[in-house]
N, CA, C and O atoms as CSV, one atom per row, in Angstrom:
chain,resi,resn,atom,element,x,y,z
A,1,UNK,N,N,72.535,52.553,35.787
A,1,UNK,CA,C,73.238,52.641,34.513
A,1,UNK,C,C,73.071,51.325,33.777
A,1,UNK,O,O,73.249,50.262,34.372
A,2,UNK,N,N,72.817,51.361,32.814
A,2,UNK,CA,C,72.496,50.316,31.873
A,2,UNK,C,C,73.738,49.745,30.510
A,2,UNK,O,O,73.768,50.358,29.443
A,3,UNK,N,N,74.411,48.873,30.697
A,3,UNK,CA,C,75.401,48.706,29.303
A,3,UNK,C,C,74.717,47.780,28.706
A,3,UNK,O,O,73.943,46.933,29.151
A,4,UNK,N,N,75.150,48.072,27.434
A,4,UNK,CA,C,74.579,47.463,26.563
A,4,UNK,C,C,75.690,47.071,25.684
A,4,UNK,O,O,76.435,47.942,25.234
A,5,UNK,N,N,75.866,45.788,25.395
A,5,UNK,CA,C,77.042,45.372,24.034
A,5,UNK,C,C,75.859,44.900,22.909
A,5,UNK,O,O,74.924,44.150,23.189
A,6,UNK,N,N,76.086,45.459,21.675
A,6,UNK,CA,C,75.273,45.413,20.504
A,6,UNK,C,C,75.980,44.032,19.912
A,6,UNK,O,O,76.801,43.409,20.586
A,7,UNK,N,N,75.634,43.681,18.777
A,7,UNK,CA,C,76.024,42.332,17.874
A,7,UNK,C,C,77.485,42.771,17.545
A,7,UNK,O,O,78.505,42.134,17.809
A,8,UNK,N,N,77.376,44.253,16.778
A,8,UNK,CA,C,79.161,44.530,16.457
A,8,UNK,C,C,80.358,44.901,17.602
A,8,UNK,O,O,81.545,44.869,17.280
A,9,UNK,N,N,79.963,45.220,18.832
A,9,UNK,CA,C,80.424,45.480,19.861
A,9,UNK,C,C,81.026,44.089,20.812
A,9,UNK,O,O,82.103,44.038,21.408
A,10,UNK,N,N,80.124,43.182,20.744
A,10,UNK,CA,C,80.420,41.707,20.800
A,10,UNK,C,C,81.291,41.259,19.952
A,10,UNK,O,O,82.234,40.604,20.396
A,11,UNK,N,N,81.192,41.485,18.656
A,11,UNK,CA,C,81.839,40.576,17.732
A,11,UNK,C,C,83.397,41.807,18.098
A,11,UNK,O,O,84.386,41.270,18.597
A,12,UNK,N,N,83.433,42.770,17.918
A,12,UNK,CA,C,84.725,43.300,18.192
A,12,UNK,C,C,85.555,42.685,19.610
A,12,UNK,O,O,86.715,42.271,19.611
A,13,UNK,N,N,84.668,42.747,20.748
A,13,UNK,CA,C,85.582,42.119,21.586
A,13,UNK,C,C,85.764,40.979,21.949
A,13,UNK,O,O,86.484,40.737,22.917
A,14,UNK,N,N,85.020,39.833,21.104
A,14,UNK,CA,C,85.161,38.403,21.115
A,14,UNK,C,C,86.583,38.421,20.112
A,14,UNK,O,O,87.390,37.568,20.480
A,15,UNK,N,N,86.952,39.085,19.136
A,15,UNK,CA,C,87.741,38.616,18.055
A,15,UNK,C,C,88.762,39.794,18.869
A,15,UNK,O,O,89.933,39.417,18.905
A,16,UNK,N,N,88.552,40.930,19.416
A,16,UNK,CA,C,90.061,40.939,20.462
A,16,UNK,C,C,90.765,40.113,21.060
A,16,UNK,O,O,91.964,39.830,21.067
A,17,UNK,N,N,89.674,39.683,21.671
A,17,UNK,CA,C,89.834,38.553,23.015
A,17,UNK,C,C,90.928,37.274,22.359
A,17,UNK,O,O,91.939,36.807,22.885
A,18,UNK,N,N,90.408,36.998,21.272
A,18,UNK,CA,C,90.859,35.827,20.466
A,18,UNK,C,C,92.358,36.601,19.607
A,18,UNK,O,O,93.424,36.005,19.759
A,19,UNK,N,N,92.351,37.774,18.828
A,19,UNK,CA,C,93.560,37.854,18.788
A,19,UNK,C,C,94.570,38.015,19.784
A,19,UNK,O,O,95.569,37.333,19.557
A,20,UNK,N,N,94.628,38.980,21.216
A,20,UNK,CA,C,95.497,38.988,21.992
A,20,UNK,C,C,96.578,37.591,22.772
A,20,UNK,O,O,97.748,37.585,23.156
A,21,UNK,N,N,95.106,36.151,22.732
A,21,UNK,CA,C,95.650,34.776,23.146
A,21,UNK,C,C,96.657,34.554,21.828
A,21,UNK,O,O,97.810,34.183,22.049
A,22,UNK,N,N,96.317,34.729,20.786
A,22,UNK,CA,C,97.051,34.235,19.974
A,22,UNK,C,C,98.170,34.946,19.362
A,22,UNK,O,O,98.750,34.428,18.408
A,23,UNK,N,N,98.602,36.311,19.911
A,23,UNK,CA,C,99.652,36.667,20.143
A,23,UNK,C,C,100.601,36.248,21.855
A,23,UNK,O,O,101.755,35.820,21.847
A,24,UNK,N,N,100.170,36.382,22.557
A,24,UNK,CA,C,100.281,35.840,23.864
A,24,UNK,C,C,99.746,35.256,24.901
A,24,UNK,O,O,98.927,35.840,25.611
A,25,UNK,N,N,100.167,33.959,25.129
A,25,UNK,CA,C,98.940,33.223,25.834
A,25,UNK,C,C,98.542,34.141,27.247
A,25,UNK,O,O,99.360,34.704,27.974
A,26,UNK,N,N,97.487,34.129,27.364
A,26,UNK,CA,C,97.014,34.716,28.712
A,26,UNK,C,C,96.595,36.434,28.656
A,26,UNK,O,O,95.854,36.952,29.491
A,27,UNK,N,N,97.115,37.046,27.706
A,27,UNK,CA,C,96.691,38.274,27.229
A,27,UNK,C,C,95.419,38.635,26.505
A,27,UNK,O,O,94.983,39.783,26.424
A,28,UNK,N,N,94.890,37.622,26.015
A,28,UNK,CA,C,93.449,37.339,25.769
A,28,UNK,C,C,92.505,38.312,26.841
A,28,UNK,O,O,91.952,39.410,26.779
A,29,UNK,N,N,92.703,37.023,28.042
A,29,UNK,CA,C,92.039,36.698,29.761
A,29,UNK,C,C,91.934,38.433,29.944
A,29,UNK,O,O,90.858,39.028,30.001
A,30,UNK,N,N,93.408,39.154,30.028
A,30,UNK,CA,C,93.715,40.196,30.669
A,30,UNK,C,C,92.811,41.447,29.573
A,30,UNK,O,O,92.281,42.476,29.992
A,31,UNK,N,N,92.839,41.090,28.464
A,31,UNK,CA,C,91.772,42.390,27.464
A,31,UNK,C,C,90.835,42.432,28.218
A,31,UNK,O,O,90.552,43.487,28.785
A,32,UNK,N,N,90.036,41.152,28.436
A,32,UNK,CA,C,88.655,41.025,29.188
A,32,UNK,C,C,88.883,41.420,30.358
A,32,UNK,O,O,88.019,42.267,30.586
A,33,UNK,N,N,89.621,41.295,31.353
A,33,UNK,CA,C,89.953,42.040,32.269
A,33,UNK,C,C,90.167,43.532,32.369
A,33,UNK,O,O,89.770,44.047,33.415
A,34,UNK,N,N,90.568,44.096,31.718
A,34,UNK,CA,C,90.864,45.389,31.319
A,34,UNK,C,C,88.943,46.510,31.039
A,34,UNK,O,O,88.457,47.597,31.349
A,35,UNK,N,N,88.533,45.122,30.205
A,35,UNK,CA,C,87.588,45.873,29.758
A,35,UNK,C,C,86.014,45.969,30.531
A,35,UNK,O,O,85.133,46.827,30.487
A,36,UNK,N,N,86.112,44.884,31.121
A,36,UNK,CA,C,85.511,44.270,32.168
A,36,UNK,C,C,85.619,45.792,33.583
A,36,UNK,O,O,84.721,46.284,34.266
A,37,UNK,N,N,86.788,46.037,33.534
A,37,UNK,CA,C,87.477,47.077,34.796
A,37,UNK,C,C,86.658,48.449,34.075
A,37,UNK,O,O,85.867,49.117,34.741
A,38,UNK,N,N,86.977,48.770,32.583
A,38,UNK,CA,C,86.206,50.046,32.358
A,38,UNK,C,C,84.977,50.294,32.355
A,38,UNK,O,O,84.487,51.422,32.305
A,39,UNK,N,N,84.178,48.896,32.428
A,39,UNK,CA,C,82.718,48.871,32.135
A,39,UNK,C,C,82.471,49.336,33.844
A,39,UNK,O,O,81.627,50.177,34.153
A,40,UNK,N,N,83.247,48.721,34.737
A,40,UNK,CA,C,82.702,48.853,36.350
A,40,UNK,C,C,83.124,50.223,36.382
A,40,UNK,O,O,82.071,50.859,36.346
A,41,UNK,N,N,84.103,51.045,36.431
A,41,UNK,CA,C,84.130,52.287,36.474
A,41,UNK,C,C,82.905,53.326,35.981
A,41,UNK,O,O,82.389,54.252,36.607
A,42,UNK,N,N,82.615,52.804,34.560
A,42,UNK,CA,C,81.832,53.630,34.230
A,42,UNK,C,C,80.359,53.502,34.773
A,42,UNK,O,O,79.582,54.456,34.725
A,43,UNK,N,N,79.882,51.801,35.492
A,43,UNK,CA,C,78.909,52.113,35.865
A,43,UNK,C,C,78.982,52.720,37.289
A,43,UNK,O,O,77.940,53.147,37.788
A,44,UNK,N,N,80.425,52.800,38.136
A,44,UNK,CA,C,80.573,53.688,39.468
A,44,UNK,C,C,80.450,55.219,39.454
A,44,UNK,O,O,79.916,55.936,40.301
A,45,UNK,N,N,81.253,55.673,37.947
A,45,UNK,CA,C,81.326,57.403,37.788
A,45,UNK,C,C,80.804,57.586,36.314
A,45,UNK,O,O,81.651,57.575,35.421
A,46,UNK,N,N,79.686,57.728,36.037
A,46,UNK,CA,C,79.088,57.744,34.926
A,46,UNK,C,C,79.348,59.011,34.503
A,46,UNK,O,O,79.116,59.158,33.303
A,47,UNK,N,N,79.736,59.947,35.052
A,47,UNK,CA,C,80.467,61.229,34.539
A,47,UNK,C,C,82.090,61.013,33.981
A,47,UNK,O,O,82.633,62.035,33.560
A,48,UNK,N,N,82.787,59.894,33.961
A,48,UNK,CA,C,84.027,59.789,33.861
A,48,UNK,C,C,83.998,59.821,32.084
A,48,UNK,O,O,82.991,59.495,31.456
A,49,UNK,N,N,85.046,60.189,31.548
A,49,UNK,CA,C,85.190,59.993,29.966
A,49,UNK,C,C,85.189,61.118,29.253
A,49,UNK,O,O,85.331,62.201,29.820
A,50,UNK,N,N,85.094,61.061,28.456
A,50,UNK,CA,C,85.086,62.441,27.213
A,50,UNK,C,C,83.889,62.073,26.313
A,50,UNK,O,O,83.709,60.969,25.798
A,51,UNK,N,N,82.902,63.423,26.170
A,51,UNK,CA,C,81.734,63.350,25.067
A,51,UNK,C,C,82.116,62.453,23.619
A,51,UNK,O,O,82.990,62.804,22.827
A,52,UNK,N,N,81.420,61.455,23.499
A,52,UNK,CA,C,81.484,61.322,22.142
A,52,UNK,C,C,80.354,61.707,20.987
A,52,UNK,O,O,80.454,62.407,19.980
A,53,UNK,N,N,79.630,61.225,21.351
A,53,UNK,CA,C,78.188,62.273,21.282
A,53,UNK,C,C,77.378,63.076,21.944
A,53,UNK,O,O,77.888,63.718,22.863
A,54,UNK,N,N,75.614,63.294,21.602
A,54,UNK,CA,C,74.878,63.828,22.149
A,54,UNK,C,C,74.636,62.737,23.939
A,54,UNK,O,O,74.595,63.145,25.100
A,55,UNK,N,N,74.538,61.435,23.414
A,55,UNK,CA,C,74.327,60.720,24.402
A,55,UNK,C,C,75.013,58.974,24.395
A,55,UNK,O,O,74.573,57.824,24.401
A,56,UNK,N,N,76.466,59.745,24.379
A,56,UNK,CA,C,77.543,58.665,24.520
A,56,UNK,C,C,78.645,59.130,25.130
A,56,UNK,O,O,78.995,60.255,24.771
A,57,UNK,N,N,79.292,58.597,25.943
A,57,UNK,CA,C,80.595,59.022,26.869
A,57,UNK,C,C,81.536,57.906,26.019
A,57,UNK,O,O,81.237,56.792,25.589
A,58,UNK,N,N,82.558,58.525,25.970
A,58,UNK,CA,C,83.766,57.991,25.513
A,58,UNK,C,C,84.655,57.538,26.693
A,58,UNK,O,O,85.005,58.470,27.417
A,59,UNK,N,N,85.276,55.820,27.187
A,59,UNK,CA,C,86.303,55.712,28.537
A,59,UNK,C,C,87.179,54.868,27.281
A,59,UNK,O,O,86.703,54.013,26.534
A,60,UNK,N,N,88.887,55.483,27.296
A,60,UNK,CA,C,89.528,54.997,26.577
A,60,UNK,C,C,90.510,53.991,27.414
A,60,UNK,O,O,91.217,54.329,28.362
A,61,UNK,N,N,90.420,52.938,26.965
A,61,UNK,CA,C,91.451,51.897,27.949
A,61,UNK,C,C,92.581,51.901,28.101
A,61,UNK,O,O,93.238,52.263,27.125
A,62,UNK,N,N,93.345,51.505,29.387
A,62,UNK,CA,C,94.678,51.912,29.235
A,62,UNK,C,C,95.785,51.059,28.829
A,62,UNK,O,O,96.848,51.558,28.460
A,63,UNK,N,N,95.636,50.048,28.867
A,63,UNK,CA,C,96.475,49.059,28.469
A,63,UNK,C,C,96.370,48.680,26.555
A,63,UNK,O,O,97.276,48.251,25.841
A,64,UNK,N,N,95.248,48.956,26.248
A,64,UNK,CA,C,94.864,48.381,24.857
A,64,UNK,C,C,94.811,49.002,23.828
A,64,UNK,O,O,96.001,49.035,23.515
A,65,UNK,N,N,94.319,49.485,23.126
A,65,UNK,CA,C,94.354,50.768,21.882
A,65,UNK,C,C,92.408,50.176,21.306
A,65,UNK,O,O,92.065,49.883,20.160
A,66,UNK,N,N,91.622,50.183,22.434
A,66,UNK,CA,C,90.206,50.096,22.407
A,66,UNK,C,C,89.589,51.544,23.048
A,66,UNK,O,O,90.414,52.213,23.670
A,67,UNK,N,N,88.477,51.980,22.967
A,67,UNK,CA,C,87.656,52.385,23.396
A,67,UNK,C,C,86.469,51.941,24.182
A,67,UNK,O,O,86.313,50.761,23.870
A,68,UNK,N,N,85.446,52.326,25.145
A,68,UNK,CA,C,83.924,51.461,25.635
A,68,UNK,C,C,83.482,53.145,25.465
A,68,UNK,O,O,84.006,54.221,25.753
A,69,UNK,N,N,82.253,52.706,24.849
A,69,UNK,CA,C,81.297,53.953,24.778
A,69,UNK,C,C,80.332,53.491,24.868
A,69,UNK,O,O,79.313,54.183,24.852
């Protein structure tokens, strides 16, 4: 399984990353953690998620109000 973060996919979760610290210190760390956790799932059960397209799986995170597709 191959992930791939594009330029806007980066820039979305660099400027998560950076708002969550600056609502609460250390909640930053834990987004990346969180998201970090859905990326390993999905490369363990690549069937896990809901269709978003022809050839994109949708895993919605549980702690955050993000998506990884």
């Amino acid at each position: 399984m191959r992930v791939i973060f594009d330029e806007l996919a980066k820039k979305e979760f660099d400027d998560g990353k950076e708002y969550y610290e600056i609502e609460v210190t250390g909640l930053g760390k834990r987004f990346e953690q969180e998201v970090k956790r859905a990326i390993h799932i999905i490369k363990k059960m690549p069937e896990i998620g809901s269709q978003e397209s022809e050839n994109i799986k949708r895993y919605i995170l549980h702690k955050f109000p993000y998506k990884v597709l």
